[in-house]
Structure formats: structure tokens, C-alpha cells
C-alpha positions as CSV (number, residue, x, y, z in Angstrom):
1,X,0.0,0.0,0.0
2,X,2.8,2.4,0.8
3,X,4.4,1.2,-2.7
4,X,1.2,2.9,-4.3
5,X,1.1,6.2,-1.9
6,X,4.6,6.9,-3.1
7,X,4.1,6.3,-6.4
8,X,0.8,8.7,-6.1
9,X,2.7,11.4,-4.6
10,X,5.3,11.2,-7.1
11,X,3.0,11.5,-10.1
12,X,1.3,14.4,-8.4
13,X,4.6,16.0,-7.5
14,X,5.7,15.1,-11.5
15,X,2.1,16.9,-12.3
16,X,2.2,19.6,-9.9
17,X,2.1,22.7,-12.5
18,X,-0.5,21.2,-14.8
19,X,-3.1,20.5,-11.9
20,X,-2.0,24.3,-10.5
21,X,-2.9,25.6,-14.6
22,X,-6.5,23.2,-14.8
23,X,-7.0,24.5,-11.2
24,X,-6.6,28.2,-11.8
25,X,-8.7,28.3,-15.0
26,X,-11.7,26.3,-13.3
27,X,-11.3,28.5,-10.5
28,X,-11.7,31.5,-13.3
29,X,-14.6,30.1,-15.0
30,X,-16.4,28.9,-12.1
31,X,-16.5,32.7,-10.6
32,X,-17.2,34.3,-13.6
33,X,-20.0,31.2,-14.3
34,X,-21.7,32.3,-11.1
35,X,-21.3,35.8,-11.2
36,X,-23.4,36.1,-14.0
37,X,-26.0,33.0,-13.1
38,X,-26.7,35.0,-9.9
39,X,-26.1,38.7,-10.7
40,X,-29.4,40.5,-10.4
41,X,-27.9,43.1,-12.9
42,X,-28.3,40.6,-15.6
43,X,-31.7,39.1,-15.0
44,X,-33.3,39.9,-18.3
45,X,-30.4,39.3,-20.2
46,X,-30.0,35.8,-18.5
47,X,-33.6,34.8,-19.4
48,X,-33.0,35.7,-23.0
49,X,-30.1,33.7,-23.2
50,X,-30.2,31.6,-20.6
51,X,-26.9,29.3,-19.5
52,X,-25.5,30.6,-22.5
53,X,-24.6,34.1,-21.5
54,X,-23.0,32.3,-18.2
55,X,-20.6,29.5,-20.3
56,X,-19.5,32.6,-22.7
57,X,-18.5,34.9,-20.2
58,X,-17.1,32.4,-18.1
59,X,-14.8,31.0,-21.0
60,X,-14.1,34.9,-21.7
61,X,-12.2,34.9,-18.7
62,X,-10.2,32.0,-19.6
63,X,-10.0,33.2,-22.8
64,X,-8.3,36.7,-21.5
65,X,-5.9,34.8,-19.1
66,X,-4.5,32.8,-22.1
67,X,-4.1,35.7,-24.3
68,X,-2.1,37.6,-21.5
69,X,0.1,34.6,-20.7
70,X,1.0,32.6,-24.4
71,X,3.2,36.2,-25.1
72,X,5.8,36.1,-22.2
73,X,7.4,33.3,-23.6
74,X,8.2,34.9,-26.8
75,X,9.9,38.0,-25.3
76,X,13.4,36.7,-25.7
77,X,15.0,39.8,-24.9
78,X,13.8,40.4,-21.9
79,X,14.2,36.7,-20.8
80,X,18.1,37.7,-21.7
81,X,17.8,40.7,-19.6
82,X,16.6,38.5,-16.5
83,X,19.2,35.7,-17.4
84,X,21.7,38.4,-16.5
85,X,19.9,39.2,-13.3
86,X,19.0,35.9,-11.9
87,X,21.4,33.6,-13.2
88,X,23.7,35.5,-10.2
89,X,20.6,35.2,-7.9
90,X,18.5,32.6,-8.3
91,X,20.1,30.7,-11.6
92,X,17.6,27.6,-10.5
93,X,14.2,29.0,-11.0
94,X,15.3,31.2,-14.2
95,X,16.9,28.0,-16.1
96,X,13.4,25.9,-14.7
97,X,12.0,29.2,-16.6
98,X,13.8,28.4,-19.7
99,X,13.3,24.7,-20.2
100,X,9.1,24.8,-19.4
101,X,8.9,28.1,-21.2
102,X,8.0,26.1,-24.5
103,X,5.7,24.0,-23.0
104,X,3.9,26.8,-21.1
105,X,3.4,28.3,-24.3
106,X,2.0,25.2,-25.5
107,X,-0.1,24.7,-22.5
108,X,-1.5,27.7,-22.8
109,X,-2.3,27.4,-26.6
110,X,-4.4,24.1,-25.9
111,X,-6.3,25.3,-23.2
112,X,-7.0,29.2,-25.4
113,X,-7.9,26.8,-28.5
114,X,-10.4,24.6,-26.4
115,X,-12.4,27.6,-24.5
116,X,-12.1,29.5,-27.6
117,X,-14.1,26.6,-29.3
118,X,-16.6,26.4,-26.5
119,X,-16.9,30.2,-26.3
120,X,-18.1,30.7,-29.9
121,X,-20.6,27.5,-29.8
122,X,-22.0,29.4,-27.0
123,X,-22.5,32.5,-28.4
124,X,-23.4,30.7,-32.0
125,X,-26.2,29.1,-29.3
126,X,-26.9,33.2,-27.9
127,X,-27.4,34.8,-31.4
128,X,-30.3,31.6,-31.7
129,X,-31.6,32.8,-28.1
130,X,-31.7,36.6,-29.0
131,X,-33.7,36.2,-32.3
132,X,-36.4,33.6,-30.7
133,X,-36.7,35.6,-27.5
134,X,-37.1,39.1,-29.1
135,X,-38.4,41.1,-25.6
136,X,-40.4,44.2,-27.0
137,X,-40.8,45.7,-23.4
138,X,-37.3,45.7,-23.0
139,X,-35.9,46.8,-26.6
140,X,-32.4,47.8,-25.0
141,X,-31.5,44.3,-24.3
142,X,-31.9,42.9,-27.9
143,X,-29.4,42.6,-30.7
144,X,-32.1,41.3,-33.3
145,X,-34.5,44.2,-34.8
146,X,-37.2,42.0,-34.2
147,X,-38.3,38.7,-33.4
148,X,-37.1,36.0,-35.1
149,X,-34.9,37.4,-36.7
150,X,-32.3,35.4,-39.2
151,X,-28.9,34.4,-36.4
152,X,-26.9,34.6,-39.9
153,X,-27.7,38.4,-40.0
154,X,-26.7,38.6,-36.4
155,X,-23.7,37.1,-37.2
156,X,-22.5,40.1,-39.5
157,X,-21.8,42.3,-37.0
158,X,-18.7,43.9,-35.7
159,X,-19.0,41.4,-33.2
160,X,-19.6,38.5,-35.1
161,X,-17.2,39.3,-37.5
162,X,-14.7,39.7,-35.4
163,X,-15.2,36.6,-33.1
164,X,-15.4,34.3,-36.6
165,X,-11.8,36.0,-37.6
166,X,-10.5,35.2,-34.0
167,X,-11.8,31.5,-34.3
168,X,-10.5,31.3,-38.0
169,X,-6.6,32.3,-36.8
170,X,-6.8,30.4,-33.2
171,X,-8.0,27.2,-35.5
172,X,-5.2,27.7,-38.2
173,X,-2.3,28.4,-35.7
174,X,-3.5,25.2,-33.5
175,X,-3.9,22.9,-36.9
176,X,-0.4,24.1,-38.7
177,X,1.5,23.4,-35.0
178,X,1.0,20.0,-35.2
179,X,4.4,18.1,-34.8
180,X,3.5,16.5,-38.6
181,X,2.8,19.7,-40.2
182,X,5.7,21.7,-38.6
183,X,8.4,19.1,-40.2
184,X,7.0,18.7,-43.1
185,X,5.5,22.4,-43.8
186,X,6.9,24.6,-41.6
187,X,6.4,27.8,-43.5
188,X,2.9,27.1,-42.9
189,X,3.5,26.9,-39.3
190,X,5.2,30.3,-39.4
191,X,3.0,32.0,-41.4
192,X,-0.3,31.6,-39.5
193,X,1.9,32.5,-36.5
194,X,2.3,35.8,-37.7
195,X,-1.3,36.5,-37.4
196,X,-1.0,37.1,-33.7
197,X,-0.4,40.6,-34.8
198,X,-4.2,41.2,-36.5
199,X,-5.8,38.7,-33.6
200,X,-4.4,40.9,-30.7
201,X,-6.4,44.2,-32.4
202,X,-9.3,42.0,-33.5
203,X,-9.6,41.1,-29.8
204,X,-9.4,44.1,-28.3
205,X,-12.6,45.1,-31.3
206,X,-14.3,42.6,-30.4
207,X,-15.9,43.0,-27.0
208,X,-16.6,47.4,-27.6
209,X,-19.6,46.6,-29.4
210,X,-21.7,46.5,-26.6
211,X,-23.7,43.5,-27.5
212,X,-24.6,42.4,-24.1
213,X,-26.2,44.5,-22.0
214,X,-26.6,44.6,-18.3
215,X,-29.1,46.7,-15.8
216,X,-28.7,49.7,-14.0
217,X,-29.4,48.9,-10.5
218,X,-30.6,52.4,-9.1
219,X,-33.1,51.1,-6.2
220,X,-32.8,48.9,-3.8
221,X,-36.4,47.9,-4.0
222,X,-35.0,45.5,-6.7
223,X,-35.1,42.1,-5.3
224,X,-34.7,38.4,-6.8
225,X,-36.3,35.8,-5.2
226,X,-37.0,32.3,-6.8
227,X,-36.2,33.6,-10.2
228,X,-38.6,36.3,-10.2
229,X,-38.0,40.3,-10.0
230,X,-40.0,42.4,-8.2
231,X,-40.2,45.7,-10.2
232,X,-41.0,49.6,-9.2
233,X,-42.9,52.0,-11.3
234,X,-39.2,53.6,-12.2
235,X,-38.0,52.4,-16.6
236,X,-35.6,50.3,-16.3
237,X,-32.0,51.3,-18.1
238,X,-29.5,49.3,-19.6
239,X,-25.7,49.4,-20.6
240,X,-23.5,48.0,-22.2
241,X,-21.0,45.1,-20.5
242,X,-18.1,47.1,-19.5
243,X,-15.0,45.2,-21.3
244,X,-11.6,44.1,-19.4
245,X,-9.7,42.8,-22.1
246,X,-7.4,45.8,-21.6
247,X,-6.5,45.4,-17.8
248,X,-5.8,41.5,-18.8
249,X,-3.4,42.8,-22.0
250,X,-2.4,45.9,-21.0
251,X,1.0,44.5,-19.2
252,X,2.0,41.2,-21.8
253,X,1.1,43.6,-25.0
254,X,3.3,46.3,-23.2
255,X,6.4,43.6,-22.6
256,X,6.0,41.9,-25.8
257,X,6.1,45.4,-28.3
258,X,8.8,46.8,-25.9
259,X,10.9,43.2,-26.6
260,X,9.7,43.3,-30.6
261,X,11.4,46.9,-30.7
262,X,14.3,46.2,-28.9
263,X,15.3,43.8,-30.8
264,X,14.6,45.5,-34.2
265,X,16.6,48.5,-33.0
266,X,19.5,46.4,-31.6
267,X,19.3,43.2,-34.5
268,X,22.0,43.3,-36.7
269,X,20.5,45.0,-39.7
270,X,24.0,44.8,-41.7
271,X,24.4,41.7,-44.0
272,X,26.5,39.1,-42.4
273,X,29.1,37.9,-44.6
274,X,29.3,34.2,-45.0
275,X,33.0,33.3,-44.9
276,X,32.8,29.8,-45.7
277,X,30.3,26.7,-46.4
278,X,30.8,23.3,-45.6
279,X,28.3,20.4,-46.4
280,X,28.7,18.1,-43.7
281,X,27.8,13.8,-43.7
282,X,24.2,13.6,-42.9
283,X,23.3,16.6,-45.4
284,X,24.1,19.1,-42.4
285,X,25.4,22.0,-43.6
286,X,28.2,24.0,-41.3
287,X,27.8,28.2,-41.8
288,X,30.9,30.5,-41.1
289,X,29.7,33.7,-40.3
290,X,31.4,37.0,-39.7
291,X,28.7,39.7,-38.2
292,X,29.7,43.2,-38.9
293,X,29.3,44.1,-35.4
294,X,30.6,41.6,-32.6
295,X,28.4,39.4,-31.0
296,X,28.7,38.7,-27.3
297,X,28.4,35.0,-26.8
298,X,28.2,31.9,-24.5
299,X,28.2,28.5,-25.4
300,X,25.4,27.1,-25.4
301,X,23.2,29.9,-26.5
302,X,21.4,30.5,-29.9
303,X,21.0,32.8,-32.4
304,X,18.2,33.5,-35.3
305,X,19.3,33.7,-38.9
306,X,16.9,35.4,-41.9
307,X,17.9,35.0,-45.3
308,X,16.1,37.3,-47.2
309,X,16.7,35.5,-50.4
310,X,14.3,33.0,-49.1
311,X,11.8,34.8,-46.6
312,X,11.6,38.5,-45.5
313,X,9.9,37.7,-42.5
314,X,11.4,34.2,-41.1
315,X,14.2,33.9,-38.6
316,X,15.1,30.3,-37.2
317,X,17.0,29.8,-34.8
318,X,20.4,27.8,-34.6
319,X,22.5,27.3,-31.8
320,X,26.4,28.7,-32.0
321,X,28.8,25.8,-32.7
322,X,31.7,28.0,-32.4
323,X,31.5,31.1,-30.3
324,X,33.6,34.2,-31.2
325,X,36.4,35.0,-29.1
326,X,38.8,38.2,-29.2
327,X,41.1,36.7,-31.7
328,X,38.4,35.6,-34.3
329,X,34.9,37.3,-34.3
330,X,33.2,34.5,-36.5
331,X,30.6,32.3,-35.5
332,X,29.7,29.1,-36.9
333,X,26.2,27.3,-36.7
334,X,24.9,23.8,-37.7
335,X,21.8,23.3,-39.8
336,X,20.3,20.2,-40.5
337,X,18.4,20.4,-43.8
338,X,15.0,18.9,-42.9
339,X,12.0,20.9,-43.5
340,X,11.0,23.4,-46.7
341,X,13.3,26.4,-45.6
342,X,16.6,24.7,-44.8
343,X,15.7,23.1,-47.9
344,X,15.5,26.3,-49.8
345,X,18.4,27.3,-47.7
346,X,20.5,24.2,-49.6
347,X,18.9,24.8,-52.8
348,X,20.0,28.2,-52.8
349,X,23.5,27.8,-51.6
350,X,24.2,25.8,-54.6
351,X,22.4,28.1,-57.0
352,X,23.5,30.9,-56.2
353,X,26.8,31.0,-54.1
354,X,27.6,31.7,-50.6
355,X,29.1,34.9,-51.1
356,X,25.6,36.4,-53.0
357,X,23.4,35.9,-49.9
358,X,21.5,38.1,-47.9
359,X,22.0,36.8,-44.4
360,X,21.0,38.8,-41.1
361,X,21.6,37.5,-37.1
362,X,19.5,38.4,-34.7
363,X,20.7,37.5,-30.9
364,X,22.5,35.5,-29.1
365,X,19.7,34.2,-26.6
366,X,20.2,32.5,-23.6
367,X,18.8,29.0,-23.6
368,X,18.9,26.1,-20.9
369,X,22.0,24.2,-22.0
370,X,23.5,27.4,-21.8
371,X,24.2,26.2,-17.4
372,X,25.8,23.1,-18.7
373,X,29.7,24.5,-18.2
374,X,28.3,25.5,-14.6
375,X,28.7,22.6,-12.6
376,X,31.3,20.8,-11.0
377,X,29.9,17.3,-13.0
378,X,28.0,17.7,-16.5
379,X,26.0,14.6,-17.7
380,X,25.3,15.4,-22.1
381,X,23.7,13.2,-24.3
382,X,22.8,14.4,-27.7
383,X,21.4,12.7,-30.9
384,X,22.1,13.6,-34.4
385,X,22.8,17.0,-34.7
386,X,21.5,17.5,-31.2
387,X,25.5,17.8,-30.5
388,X,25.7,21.6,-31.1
389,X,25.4,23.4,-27.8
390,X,27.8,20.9,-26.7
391,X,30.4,21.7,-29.6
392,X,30.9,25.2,-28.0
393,X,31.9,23.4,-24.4
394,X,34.0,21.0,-26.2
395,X,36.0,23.8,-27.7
396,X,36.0,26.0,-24.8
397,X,37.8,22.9,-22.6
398,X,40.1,22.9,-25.7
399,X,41.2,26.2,-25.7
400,X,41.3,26.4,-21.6
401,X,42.3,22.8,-20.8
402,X,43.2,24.2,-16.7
403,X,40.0,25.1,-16.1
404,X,38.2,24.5,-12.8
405,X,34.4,24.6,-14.9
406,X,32.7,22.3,-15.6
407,X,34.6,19.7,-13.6
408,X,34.3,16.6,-15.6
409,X,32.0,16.4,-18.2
410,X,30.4,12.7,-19.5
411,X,29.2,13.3,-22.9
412,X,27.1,10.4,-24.6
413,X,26.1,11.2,-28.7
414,X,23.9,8.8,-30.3
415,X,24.3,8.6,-34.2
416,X,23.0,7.2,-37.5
417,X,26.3,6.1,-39.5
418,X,29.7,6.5,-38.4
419,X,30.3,8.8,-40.6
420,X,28.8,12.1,-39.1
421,X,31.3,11.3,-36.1
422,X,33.9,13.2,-38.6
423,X,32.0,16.4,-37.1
424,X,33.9,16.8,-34.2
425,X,36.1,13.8,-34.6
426,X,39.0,16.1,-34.9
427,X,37.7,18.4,-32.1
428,X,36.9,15.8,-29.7
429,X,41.0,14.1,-30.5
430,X,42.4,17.4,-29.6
431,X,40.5,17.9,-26.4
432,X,41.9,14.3,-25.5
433,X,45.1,15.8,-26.3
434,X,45.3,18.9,-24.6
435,X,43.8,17.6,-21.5
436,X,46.4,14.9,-21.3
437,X,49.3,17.0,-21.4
438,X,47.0,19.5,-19.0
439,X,47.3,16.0,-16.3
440,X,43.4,16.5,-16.3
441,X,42.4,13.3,-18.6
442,X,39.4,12.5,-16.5
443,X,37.8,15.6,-17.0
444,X,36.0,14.8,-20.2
445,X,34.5,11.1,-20.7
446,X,33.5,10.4,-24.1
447,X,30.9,7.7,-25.8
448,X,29.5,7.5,-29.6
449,X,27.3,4.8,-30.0
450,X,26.3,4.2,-34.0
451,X,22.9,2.8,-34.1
452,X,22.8,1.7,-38.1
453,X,24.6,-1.7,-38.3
454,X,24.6,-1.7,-42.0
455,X,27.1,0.6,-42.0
456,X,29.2,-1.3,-39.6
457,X,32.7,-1.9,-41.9
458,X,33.4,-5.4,-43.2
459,X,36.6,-5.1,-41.5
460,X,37.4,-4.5,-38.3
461,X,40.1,-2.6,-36.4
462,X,41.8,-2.8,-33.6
463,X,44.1,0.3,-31.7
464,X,47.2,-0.5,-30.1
465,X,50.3,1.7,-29.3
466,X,53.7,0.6,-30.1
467,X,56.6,0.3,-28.2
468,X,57.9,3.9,-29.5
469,X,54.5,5.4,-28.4
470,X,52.6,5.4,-31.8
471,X,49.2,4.6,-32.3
472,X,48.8,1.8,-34.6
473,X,45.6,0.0,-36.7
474,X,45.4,-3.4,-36.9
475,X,43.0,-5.6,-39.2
476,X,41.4,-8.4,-37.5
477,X,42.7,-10.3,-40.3
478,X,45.7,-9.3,-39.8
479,X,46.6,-11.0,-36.4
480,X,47.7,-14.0,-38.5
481,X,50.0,-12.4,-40.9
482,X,52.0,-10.3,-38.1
483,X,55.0,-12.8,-38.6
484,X,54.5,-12.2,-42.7
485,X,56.5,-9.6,-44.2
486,X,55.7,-5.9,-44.1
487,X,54.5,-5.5,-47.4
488,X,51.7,-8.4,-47.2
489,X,50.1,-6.0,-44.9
490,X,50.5,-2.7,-46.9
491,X,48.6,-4.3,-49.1
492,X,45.9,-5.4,-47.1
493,X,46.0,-2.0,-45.6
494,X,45.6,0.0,-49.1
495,X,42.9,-2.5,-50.3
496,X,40.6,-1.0,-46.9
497,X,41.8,2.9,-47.4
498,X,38.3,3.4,-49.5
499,X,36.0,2.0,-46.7
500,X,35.5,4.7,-43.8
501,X,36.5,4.1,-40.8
502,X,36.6,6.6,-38.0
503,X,39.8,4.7,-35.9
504,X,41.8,5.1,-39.0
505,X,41.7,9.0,-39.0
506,X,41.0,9.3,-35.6
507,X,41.5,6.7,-33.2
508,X,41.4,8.1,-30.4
509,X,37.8,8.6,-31.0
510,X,37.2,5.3,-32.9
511,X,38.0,4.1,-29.5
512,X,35.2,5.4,-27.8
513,X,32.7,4.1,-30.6
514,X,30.3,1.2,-29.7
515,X,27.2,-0.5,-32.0
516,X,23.8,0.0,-30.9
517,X,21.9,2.0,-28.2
518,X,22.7,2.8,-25.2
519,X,21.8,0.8,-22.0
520,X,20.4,3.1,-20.1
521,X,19.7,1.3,-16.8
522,X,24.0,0.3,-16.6
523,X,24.8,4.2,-18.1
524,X,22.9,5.4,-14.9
525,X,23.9,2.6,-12.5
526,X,27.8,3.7,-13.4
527,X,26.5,7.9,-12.9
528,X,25.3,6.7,-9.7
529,X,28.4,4.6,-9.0
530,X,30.4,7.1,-9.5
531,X,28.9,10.2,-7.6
532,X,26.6,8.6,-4.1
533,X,24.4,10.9,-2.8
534,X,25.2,13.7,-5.3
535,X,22.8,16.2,-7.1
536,X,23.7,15.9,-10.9
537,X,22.4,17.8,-14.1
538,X,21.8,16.0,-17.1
539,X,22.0,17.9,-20.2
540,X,19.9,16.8,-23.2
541,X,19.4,17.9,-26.8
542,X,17.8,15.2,-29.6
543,X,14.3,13.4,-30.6
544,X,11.4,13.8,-28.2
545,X,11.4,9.8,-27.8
546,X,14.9,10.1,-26.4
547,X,13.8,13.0,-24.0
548,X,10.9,11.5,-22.9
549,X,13.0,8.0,-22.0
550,X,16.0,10.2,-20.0
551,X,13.1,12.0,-18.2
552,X,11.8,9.2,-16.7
553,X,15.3,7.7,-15.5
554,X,16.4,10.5,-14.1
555,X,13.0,10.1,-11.9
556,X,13.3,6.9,-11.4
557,X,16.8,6.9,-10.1
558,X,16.0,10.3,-8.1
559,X,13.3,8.2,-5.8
560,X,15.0,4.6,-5.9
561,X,18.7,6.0,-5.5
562,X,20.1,8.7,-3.6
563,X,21.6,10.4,-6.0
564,X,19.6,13.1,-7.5
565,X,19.3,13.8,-11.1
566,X,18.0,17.2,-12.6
567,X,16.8,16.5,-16.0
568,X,17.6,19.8,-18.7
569,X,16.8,19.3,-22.4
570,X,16.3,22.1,-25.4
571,X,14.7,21.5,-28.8
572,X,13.3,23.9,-31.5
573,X,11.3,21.8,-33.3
């Protein structure tokens, strides 16, 4: 029974921010549901329109609270401006910021597109309401011109209009963010985005038409009592529903334009020259840039690139492979051509030349990984070409080898063939170098594990060293011809030169390379192992399946060992 209770208490404490959202907007609705059900103020306009006026108004809460929150995650500038504060004060809660900020946003975005749903079938159900029960004492109170009037005509108002656009663009941005349609059509992802610009005025139209009325209460003498209203001689006068759409947007539209300007007045509105291109294994392709004006950056963060050969309004963002530094102000990003603009991107590479581009950067911006050179122990795993915001710590512990952060950093990257190891094969060799002759070997701890075993090489190799201290590749075939003169072996060595293989360039990578996936429950039992009763950060950066396993370890070994784990992940898809 305990067993259970724990496990309970876990899921609730895993859950803890999604019951606190559900919570707050039934809390909202709820008051707002009953505020109108029993407000004497709207007696006649409640049995016109009966539990309809109460669902829309209550969802109209909701539906303010949404808008208000889904734009502080997009203010990147001033989440930069309060990396700078709290990453000295509190660098916890601003990184916790960081990571959920994409899935706040996406939170919020269901629950807006549900209750925005909801709210226009109730109001579709009060246009019906206010053309069958036309009141001719009270002709304030209607929106029809008379009684059964057609709801379609209704419909045409300012109001109408304006709640049918909203619906429209909340539908369209909801259906295009789909994880299918954004890797396969991302354009039309970021295009019906960009209609958060004409939804924010449409929805602060929408509610000063005035199309629900309430009473002015000037007597006392006014009293409900089992649904009925006893009335005085006096006429009774009617308003229209004040609106508070403003107070809800006032202080998100006021942070969101004041981020949207500052970044357009400090982007980088120069071209950025592209110094050189390289078209990487796994058709990645590596940009050199050099920005007219120096950018100030950190590895780990990212940066968005426009090309306005392709799009005048797009920016995507890429993280910084190779930071600049005081000797060389270039910067160098990864991007993976999957999807119609990296595509385009390719296409017009080849077409047209690096050196003819239009390229702009806008950034850097802090992101989560951006605390992995922090700590005193750094647990990475990436996938694919989920390596990049680990490049820039590989290549900062290569050019400061002495360094007291990060500690000792275990790096795990997962990939297709053993070719896109060549990435940082040459990086990752001179790290292993430099850190020797620093005496600090066991700060970096390596593993590649290649998960296609059809590209696994017909021969195998095997590293030794020598007796003068030289790395050496042996065939496995060619254990039984050691005795047979050198030039036997030459040959067999020659007749493999064409096949790739990564010990042969680089061996002390091709060292570190195993076949498969890794074992996750021995990866975690060695973490554990090695640092008892520790609190360690693991640092991930690849496919959602892969994020979603490492989450659960880290939970799993965070209740059953007593060594904590602090799971960090990033992805912009």
C-alpha cells in the first residue's frame, strides 16, 4: 500500500504545474460562471439567453488569461535581460524558466484553443436565443430588430465578424502546429503565426460593441427571489458590459512590443558575410559567419538567422557551434536540412553561391543548455545533430584545458552512421590531447554509440600503441600475418583505405565508438556509482522519444537511489 502512496505522490509532485494551470482556469470560469448566473444586474439578459450568457462569459475569462500569458514566452529579450539578473541570484528557477517556457506556451495554446471553441458554440447558441426571445418591453437588451430574426444576419456584426476572424486564426495556428505539419510544412506553421499581430487588435474590437447589456441597478427595491424580480414603477435602463480585455493585456502587449522593438533597433541590420560553407555527412550544412558588429556570446546559447533571399519575415534559430572569441569574431552554426526552408536554404546555396546571400543575425539568446559549463559534473547526451550546444563546451575545454568549470563532463552522442562522427572527430582528438598534457584526462569522458549496423565496416580494427608510443591500426585479419612480411600488410591496408572508418583518422575517437543504443539502466547505475548521494544535471538535446526515456530515468533513479538527477533538455522543433 505504501508502494502505491509513493508512487501517487510522485505523479502528483511530476504533475504539480499542470493541476495548478487546470485549477486556476476552473477557478476562473467557475466565478465568472456564477457571477453572471446569480447577478441580479443581468436578470433579463440571463432569461433571454439563458446558461449561454454564463458559459460565454465564463470562457471569456479564460480566454483573457490565455491571451495575457501565451506572449511572455516569446519575449526573448527580456528573458536575456533577466538571465543576467537571476542567473547570479537565483540561476535555478530562471533555467526551470527556460526549459518549461516552450511548454507553457503550448499549454496555454491548448487550453486558449479549447475555450475559444466552447466560447463561440456558446454565443453561436446566444445569437439563436436573442432572435427567438425578441423582448419588446425591454428593446435595450436585444441585438435582433425584431423577433425571429435570421442568427446569420446577427452574425454580421462587428462582433460577429470579429469573433469568426479570431476563431479562424486560433484554428489555423492550432492545426499548422502539429508536430506533422511543422516538419514537413513549416512555412505554414510560421506564417499563420504571424497573425497574432491582427488577432491581438481584432480582440481588443471585439468585446466594444456592446452587445450584451446589463441593468442599472438604481433602487434597492429590486429584489430576486425564486427567479422572479419584483419591479418599481421607475423604466428600467441598460448598458453595455463594460469590457476588461485591456486590464488583462495591457502589461503582456506592453512587454511583448517593448521586446519586438528592442530587438529590431539592436538586430543586426548589416548583412552578415558568410565566410565559408561546408556540407557536412548527414546533409548538415556548417555556416561560417562574420557579423559586422561583434556578438557577445556563450556557449550554449542561440541565435536566429533570416535570409532574405528566401523569406523576408522568417528567422530560425540555430545554436552557435563556435562562439567568437577576441582573436576571431566568427561564429559558426549547424543546420540540419530537414524541412522546406533549410531546404530552400541548400537549394540556394548551390544556385546561387555563398558569397551572393542576404544573411541577417539576430541574438544570441540565452537557452537552458546554456548552465551546462556551470557545474562541477555535467551529464550530455545528444542525438544527431542535437550535439551543437555541446560543440561550443567541447571547444572551450580545448582552448582552456586548466580550467576548474565544468569539472568533468560525460558526454554520450547517439548517431545514424559513423560517418557524421567526422564532425567533431577532430575536435573531440584534440580535447583528449590537450587535456592529457594538462594532467586533467578525467575531465571529459567520451561515448559514440552508432545505431545503423549496416554501416558497420566489413573489417574490423583494432588500436594498439607501439613500443615507440605510436598509435597503430590493426585488421582483424591481420593478427595471422603479423610474422609475414611488411609488405603483405601494406597491401591489405591499401585494399581498406576506400572504406570509412573513423579509428583510422582518428583513433582516439574510434576508440570510444560502440554499436547499438545505449543501455540506459548500466549508463545510470555507473552515474550513480560514481557520484553517491550527489545532485547531478543531465544535459539533453535530440528526438522527443529520447527526451521523454531520459526523463523518466532520471525520476526513477532520483526516488530509488540517492543520487539526485536534474533532467535539462532544449529542442526547436
Amino acid at each position: 500500500m505504501s508502494r502505491y502512496r509513493c508512487g501517487f505522490c510522485a505523479y502528483i509532485r511530476s504533475r504539480i504545474y499542470l493541476i495548478t494551470w487546470i485549477s486556476l482556469v476552473i477557478y476562473l470560469f467557475y466565478k465568472s460562471f456564477t457571477f453572471y448566473l446569480n447577478g441580479r444586474q443581468f436578470f433579463y439578459l440571463r432569461e433571454m439567453l439563458g446558461l449561454g450568457l454564463c458559459v460565454s462569459r465564463g470562457t471569456a475569462t479564460v480566454l483573457n488569461l490565455c491571451c495575457a500569458l501565451i506572449l511572455l514566452p516569446l519575449c526573448k529579450k527580456i528573458n536575456h535581460l533577466l538571465y543576467k539578473v537571476m542567473s547570479k541570484l537565483w540561476p535555478g528557477l530562471f533555467f526551470f524558466w527556460l526549459e518549461n517556457a516552450k511548454t507553457c506556451h503550448m499549454t496555454v495554446a491548448i487550453t486558449l484553443l479549447l475555450f475559444a471553441v466552447v466560447h463561440s458554440i456558446s454565443h453561436f447558441i446566444n445569437l439563436f436565443n436573442f432572435s427567438r426571445n425578441y423582448d419588446e418591453m425591454r428593446s435595450e437588451i436585444n441585438m435582433a430588430s425584431y423577433k425571429n430574426e435570421s442568427p446569420f444576419y446577427l452574425l454580421m456584426s462587428v462582433a460577429g465578424v470579429t469573433g469568426l476572424s479570431m476563431l479562424f486564426i486560433i484554428i489555423s495556428m492550432g492545426a499548422t502546429s502539429s508536430r506533422v505539419v511543422r516538419r514537413r510544412i513549416y512555412n505554414a506553421f510560421w506564417y499563420t503565426h504571424q497573425l497574432y499581430l491582427p488577432f491581438m487588435a481584432l480582440l481588443m474590437i471585439h468585446p466594444l460593441s456592446g452587445v450584451l447589456k446589463e441593468e442599472v441597478l438604481t433602487s434597492p427595491s429590486d429584489v430576486i427571489a425564486n427567479n422572479t424580480i419584483i419591479q418599481d414603477s421607475e423604466v428600467h435602463k441598460f448598458v453595455a458590459i463594460k469590457s476588461t480585455t485591456w486590464l488583462w493585456m495591457a502589461f503582456p502587449l506592453i512587454c511583448f512590443f517593448i521586446d519586438m522593438l528592442w530587438r529590431i533597433c539592436t538586430r543586426n541590420l548589416s548583412n552578415v558575410q558568410i565566410v565559408n560553407v561546408n556540407h557536412m555527412v548527414g546533409r548538415t550544412i556548417s555556416l561560417t559567419l562574420y557579423p559586422q558588429e561583434k556578438l557577445l556570446c556563450h556557449s550554449g546559447q542561440y541565435v536566429l538567422i533570416q535570409c532574405r533571399d528566401i523569406s523576408l519575415v522568417e528567422w530560425h534559430p540555430f545554436t552557435v557551434v563556435q562562439i567568437p572569441t577576441r582573436e576571431n569574431s566568427e561564429l559558426v552554426v549547424w543546420i540540419k536540412v530537414k524541412g522546406d526552408w533549410t531546404e530552400a536554404l541548400e537549394r540556394t546555396l548551390k544556385e546561387k553561391g555563398a558569397h551572393n546571400l542576404n544573411v541577417l543575425v539576430d541574438g544570441p539568446f540565452c537557452s537552458p543548455l546554456q548552465a551546462a559549463r556551470s557545474p562541477e559534473t555535467t551529464l550530455c547526451v545528444a542525438a544527431g545533430v542535437g550535439i551543437t550546444p555541446f560543440v561550443a563546451l567541447l571547444d572551450d575545454m580545448c582552448r582552456n584545458p586548466k580550467s576548474s568549470l565544468p569539472g568533468r563532463i560525460h558526454l554520450i552522442w547517439i548517431v545514424r552512421t559513423e560517418k557524421e562522427l567526422s564532425w567533431i572527430a577532430e575536435l573531440a582528438s584534440n580535447v583528449i590531447r590537450r587535456l592529457r598534457n594538462a594532467n586533467k584526462p578525467d575531465r571529459l569522458h567520451l561515448e559514440f554509440y552508432v545505431t545503423r549496423n549496416n554501416d558497420v565496416p566489413k573489417v574490423n580494427h583494432v588500436v594498439i600503441m607501439n613500443e615507440t608510443g605510436k598509435v597503430m591500426n590493426l585488421l582483424d585479419d591481420e593478427r595471422t600475418t603479423l610474422l609475414t612480411p611488411q609488405l603483405k600488410r601494406n597491401k591489405a591496408l591499401a585494399a581498406d583505405d576506400d572504406d570509412f572508418d573513423i579509428a583510422k583518422k582518428y583513433p582516439l575517437v574510434g576508440c570510444r565508438v560502440r554499436r547499438g543504443r545505449p543501455h540506459w539502466d548500466k549508463v545510470f547505475g555507473y552515474w550513480v556509482h560514481l557520484y553517491p548521494g550527489q545532485h547531478l544535471n543531465l544535459y539533453c538535446c535530440g528526438p522527443k522519444k529520447l527526451v521523454k526515456l531520459l526523463r523518466s530515468k532520471c525520476k526513477y533513479m532520483t526516488r530509488n537511489t540517492k543520487t539526485s538527477f536534474a533532467f535539462i533538455h532544449e529542442a526547436f522543433s
